[in-house]
BALOBA-1460 file (C-alpha; in Angstrom, 3 decimals):
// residues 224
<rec num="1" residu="x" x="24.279" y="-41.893" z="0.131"/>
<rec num="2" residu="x" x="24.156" y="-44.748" z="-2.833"/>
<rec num="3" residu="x" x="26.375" y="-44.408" z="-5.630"/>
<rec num="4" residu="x" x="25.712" y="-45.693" z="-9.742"/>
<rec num="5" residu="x" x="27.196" y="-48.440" z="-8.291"/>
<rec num="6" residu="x" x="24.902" y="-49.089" z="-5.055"/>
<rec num="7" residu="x" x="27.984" y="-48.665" z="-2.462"/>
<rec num="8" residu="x" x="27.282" y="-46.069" z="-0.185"/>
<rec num="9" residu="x" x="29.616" y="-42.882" z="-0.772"/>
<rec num="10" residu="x" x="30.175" y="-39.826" z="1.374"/>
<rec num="11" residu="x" x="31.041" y="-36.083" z="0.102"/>
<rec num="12" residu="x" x="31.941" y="-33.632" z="2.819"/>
<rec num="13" residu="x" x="31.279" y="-31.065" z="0.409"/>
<rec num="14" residu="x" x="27.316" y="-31.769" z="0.832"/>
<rec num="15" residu="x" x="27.468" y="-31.164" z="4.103"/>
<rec num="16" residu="x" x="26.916" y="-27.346" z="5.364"/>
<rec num="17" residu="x" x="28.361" y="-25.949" z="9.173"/>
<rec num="18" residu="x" x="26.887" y="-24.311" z="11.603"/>
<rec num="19" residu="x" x="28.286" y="-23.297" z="15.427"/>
<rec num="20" residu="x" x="25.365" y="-24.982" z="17.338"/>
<rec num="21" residu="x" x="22.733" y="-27.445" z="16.258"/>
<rec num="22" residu="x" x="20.177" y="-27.693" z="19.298"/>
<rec num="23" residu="x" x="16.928" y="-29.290" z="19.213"/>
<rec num="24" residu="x" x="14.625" y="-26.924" z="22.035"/>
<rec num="25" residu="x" x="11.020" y="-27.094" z="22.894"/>
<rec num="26" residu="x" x="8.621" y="-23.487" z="22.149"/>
<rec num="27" residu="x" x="5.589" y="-23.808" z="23.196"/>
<rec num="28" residu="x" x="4.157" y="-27.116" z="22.315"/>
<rec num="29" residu="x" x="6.766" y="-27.764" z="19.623"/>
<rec num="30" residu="x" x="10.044" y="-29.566" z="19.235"/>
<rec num="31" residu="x" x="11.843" y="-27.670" z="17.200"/>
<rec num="32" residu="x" x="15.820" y="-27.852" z="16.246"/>
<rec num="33" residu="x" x="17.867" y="-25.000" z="15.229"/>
<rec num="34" residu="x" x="20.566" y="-24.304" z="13.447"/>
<rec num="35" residu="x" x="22.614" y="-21.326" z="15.279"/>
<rec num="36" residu="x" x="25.896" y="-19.554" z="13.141"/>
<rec num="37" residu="x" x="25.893" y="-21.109" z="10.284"/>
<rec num="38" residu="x" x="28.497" y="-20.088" z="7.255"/>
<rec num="39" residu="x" x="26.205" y="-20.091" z="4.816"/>
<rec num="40" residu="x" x="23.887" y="-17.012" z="5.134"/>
<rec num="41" residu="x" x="21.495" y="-17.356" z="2.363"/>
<rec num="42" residu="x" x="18.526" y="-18.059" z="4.418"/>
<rec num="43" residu="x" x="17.009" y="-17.758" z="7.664"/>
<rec num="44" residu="x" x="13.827" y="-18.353" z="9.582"/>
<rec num="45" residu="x" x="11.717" y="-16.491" z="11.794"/>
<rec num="46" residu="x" x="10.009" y="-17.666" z="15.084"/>
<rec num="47" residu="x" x="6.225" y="-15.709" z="15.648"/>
<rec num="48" residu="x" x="5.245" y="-16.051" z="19.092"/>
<rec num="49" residu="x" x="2.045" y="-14.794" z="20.433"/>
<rec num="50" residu="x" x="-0.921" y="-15.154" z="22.469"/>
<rec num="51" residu="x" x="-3.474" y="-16.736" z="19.942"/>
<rec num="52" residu="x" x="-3.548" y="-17.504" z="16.479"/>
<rec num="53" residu="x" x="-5.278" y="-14.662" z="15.494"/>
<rec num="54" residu="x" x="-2.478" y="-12.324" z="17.130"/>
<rec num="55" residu="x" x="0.866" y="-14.696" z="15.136"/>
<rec num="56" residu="x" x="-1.469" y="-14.336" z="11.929"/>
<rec num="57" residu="x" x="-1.406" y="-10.725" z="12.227"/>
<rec num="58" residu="x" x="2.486" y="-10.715" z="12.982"/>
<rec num="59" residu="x" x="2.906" y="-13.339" z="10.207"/>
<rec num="60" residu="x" x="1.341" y="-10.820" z="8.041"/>
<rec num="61" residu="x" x="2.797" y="-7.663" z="8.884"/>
<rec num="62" residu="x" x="6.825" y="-9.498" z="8.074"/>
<rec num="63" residu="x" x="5.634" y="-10.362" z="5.026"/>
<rec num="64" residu="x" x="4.537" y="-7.049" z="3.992"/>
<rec num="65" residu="x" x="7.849" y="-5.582" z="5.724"/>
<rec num="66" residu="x" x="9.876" y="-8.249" z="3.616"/>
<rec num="67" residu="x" x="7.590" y="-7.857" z="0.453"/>
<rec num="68" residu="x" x="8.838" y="-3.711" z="0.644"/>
<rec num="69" residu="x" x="12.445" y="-4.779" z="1.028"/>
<rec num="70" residu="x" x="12.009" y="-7.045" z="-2.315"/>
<rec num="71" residu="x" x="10.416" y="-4.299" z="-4.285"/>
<rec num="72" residu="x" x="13.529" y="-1.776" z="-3.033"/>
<rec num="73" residu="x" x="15.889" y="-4.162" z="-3.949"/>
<rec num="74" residu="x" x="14.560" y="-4.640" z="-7.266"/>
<rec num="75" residu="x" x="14.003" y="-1.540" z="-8.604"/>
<rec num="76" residu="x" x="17.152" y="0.071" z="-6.711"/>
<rec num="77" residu="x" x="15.049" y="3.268" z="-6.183"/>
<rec num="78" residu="x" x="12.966" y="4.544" z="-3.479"/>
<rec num="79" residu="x" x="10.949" y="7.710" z="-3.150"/>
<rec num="80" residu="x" x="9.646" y="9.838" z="0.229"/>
<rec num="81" residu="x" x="6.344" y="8.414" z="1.696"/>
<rec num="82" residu="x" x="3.592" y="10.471" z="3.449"/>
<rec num="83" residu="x" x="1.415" y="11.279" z="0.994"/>
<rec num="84" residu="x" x="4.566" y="13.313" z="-0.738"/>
<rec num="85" residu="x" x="4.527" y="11.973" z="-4.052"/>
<rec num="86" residu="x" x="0.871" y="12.679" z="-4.979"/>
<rec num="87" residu="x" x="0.860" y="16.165" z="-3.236"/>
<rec num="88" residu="x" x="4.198" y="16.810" z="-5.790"/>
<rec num="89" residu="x" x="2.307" y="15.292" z="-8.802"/>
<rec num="90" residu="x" x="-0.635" y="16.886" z="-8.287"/>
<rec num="91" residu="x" x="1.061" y="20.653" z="-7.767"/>
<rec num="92" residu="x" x="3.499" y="19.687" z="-11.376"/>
<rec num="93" residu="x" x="-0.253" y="18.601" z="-13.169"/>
<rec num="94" residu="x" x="-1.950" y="21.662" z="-11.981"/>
<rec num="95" residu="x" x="0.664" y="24.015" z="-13.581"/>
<rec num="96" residu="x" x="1.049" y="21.988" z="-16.775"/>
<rec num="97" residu="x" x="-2.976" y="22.004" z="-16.875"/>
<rec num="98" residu="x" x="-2.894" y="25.953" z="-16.850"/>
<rec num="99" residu="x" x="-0.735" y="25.996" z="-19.660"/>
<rec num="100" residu="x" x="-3.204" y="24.214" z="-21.975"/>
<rec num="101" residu="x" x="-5.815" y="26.531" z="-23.611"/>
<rec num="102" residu="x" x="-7.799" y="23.203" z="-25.099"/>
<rec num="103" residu="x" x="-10.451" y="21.080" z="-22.985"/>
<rec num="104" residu="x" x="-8.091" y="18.638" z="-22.340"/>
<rec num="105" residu="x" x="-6.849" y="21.023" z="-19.129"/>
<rec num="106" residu="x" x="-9.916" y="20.488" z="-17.283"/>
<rec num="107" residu="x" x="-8.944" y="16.777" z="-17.460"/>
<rec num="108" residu="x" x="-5.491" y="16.909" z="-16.809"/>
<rec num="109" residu="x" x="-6.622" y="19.657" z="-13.882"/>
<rec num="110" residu="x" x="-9.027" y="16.957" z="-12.469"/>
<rec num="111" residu="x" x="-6.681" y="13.806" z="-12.385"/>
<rec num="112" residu="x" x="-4.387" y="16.356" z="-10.635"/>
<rec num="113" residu="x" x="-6.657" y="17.087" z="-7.885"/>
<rec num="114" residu="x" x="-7.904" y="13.480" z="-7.462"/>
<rec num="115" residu="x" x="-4.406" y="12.378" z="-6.764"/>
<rec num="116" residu="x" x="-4.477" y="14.199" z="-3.267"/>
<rec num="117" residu="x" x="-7.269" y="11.693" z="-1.742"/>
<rec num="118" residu="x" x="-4.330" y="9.708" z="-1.068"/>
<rec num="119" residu="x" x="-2.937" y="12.194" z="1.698"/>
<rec num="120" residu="x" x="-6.590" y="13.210" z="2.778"/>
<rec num="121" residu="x" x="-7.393" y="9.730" z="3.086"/>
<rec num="122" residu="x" x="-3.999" y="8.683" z="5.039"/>
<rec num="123" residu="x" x="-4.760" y="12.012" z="7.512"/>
<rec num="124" residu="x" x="-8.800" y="11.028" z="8.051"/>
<rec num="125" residu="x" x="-7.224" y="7.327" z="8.953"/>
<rec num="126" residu="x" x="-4.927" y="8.593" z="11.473"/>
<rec num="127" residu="x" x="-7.851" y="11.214" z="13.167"/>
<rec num="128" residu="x" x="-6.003" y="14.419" z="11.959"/>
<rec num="129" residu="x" x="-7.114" y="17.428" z="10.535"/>
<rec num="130" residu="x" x="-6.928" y="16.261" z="6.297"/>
<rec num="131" residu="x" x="-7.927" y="20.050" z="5.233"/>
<rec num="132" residu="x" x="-5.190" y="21.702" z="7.676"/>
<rec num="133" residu="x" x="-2.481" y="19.281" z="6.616"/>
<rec num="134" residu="x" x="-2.977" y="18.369" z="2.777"/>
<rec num="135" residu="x" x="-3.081" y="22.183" z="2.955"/>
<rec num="136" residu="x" x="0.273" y="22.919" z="4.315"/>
<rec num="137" residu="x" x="1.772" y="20.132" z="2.196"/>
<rec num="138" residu="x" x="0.324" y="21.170" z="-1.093"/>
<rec num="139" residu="x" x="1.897" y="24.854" z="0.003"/>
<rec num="140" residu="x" x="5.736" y="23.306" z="0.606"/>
<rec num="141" residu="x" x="5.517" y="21.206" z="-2.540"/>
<rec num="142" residu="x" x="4.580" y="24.491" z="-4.915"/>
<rec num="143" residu="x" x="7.425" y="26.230" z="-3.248"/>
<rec num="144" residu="x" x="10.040" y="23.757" z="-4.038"/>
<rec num="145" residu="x" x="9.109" y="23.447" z="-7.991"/>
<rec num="146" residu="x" x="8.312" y="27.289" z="-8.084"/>
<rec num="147" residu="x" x="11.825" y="28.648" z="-6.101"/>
<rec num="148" residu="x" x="15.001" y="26.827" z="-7.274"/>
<rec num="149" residu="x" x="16.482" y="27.737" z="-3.651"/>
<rec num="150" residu="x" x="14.036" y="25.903" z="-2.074"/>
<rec num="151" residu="x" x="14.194" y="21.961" z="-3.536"/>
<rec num="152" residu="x" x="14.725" y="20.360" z="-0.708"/>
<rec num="153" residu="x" x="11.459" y="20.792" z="0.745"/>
<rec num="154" residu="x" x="10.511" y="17.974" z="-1.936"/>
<rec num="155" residu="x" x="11.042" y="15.639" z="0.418"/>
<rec num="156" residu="x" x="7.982" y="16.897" z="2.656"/>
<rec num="157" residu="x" x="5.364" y="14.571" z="3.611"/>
<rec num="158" residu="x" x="2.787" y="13.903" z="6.209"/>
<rec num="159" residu="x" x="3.857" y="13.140" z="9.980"/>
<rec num="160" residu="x" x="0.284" y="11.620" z="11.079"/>
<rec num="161" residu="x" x="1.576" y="10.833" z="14.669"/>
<rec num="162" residu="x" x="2.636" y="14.518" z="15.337"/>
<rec num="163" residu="x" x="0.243" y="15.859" z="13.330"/>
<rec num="164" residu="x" x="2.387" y="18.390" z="11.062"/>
<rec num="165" residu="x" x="4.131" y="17.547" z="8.223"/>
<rec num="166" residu="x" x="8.015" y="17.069" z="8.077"/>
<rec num="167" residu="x" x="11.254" y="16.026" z="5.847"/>
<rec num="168" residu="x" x="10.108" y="12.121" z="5.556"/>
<rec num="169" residu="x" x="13.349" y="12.131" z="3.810"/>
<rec num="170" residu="x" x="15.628" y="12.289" z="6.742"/>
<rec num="171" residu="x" x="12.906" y="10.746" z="9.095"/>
<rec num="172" residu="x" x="13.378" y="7.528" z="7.141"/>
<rec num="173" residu="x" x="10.065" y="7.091" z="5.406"/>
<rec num="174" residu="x" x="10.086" y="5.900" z="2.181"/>
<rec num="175" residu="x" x="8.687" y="4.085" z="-0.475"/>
<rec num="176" residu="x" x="9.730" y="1.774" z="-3.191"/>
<rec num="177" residu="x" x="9.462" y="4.040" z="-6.313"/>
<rec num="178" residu="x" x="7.946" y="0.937" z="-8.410"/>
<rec num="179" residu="x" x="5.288" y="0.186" z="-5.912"/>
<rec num="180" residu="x" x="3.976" y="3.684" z="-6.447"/>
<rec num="181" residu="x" x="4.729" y="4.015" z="-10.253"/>
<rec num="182" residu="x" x="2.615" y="0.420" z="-10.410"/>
<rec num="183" residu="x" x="-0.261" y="1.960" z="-8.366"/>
<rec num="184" residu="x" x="-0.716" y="4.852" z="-10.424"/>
<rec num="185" residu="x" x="-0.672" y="3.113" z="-13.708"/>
<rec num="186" residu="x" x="-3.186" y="0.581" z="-12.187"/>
<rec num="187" residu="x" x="-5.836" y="3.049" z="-10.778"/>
<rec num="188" residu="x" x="-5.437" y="5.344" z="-14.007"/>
<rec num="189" residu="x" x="-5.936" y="1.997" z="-16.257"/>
<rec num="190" residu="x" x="-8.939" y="1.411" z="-13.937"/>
<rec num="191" residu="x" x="-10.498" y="5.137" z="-13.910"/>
<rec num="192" residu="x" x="-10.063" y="4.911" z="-18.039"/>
<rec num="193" residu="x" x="-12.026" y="1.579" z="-18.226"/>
<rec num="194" residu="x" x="-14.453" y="3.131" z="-16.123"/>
<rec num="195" residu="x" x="-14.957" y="6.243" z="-18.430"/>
<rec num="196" residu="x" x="-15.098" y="4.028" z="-21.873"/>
<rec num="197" residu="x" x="-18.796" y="2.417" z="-20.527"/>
<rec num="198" residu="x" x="-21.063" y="4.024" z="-22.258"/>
<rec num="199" residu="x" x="-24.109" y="1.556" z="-22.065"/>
<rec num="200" residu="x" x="-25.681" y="1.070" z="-18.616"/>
<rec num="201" residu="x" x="-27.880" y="-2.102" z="-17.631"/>
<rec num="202" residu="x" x="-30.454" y="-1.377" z="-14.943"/>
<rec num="203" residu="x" x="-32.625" y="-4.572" z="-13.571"/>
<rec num="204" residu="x" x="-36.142" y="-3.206" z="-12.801"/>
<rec num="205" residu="x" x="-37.353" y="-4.567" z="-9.368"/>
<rec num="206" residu="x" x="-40.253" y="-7.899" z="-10.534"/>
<rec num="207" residu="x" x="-43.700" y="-6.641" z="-9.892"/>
<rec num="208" residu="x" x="-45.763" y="-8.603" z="-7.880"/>
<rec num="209" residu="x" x="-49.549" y="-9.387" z="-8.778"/>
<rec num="210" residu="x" x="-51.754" y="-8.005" z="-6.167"/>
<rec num="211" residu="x" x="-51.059" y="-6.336" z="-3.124"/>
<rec num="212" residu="x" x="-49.334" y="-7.164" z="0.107"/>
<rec num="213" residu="x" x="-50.725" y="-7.148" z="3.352"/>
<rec num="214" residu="x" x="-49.185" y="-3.944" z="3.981"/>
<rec num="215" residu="x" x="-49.961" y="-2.194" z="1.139"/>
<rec num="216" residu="x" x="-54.030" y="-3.003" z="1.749"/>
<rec num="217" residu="x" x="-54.033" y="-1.878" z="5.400"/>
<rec num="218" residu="x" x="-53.088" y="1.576" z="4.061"/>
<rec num="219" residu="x" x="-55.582" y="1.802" z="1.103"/>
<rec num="220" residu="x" x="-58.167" y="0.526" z="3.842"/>
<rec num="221" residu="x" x="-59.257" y="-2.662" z="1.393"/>
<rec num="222" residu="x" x="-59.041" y="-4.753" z="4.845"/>
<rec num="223" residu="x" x="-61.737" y="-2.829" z="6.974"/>
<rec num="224" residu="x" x="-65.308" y="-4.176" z="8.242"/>
């Protein structure tokens, strides 16, 4: 390296360390690596597969995996997956919508029972029975914010390989809680935008001047 001056300078302090530095060959590609190093703040992934089409779906599957670690890491909170969020929210909006005696229950009653096509929809995706299933976890979710005894079966949510539901809790599945706080702002902002159209625009199909070939066979205008 060149200094102000132009003489050429070395720092050891630019320079990083690493146990092995090896240059190997995968698949059609010279590639080196760096094995060990001491500095930790990076690394790279290899994505080996049979076809492009196969390390594009692998490419994007760790990047969604990655993308959930990022969102857990930034909002230091996580909450149980499986469909057990919406099935609690829905159960909490359905007794706060009883306790209204205005009009605005039936709304708060319906945004409460649209919340569970997320577990219906997660259940018909993984060919399960979505009536059984939302069924029993609607049933576990009223019983832990009805019975003080029982709060722990707030964790509940779907098990769509099993086909029952279960403590996602302790079986590890989990959500970052700002993923799901950002999807229910988003689809509420979206359902409100919806509801504020009052006007609708309908294109009437161009009529045509005379009649088409088919149209005369059937009124008989082509016979003799």
């Amino acid at each position: 390296m060149a200094n102000l001056e132009g003489e050429e300078t070395f720092e050891a302090a630019f320079l990083g360390q690493a146990e092995e530095v090896v240059q190997e060959r995968i698949c059609d590609d010279e590639l080196i690596l760096i094995k060990g190093p001491k500095a930790r703040t990076s690394a790279s992934i290899i994505l080996r597969g049979a076809n492009d089409f196969m390390c594009d779906e692998m490419e994007r599957s760790v990047h969604d995996a990655l993308s959930v670690v990022k969102r857990v890491m930034e909002s230091k909170t996580v909450v149980p997956g499986g469909g057990a969020v919406e099935a609690a929210l829905s159960i909490y909006l359905e007794n706060f919508a009883s306790s209204l005696s205005s009009r605005e229950q039936l709304a708060i009653a319906e945004f409460a029972n649209s919340l569970l096509v997320i577990p219906k929809q997660l259940t018909v995706n993984a060919a399960q029975d979505s009536t059984e299933l939302v069924a029993k976890l609607r049933a576990f979710h009223n019983t832990a914010q009805t019975k003080p005894d029982m709060r722990d079966l707030r964790w509940v949510g779907l098990d769509l390989i099993n086909g029952c539901v279960r403590d996602n809790k302790k079986a590890g599945v989990l959500e970052p809680a700002i993923s799901k706080i950002k999807s229910l702002k988003f689809a509420t902002e979206a359902a409100i935008t919806i509801l504020r159209i009052d006007d609708m625009i309908k294109m009437f199909p161009e009529e045509r001047e005379g009649r088409s070939y088919k149209e005369a066979c059937h009124a008989g205008e082509l016979d003799g």
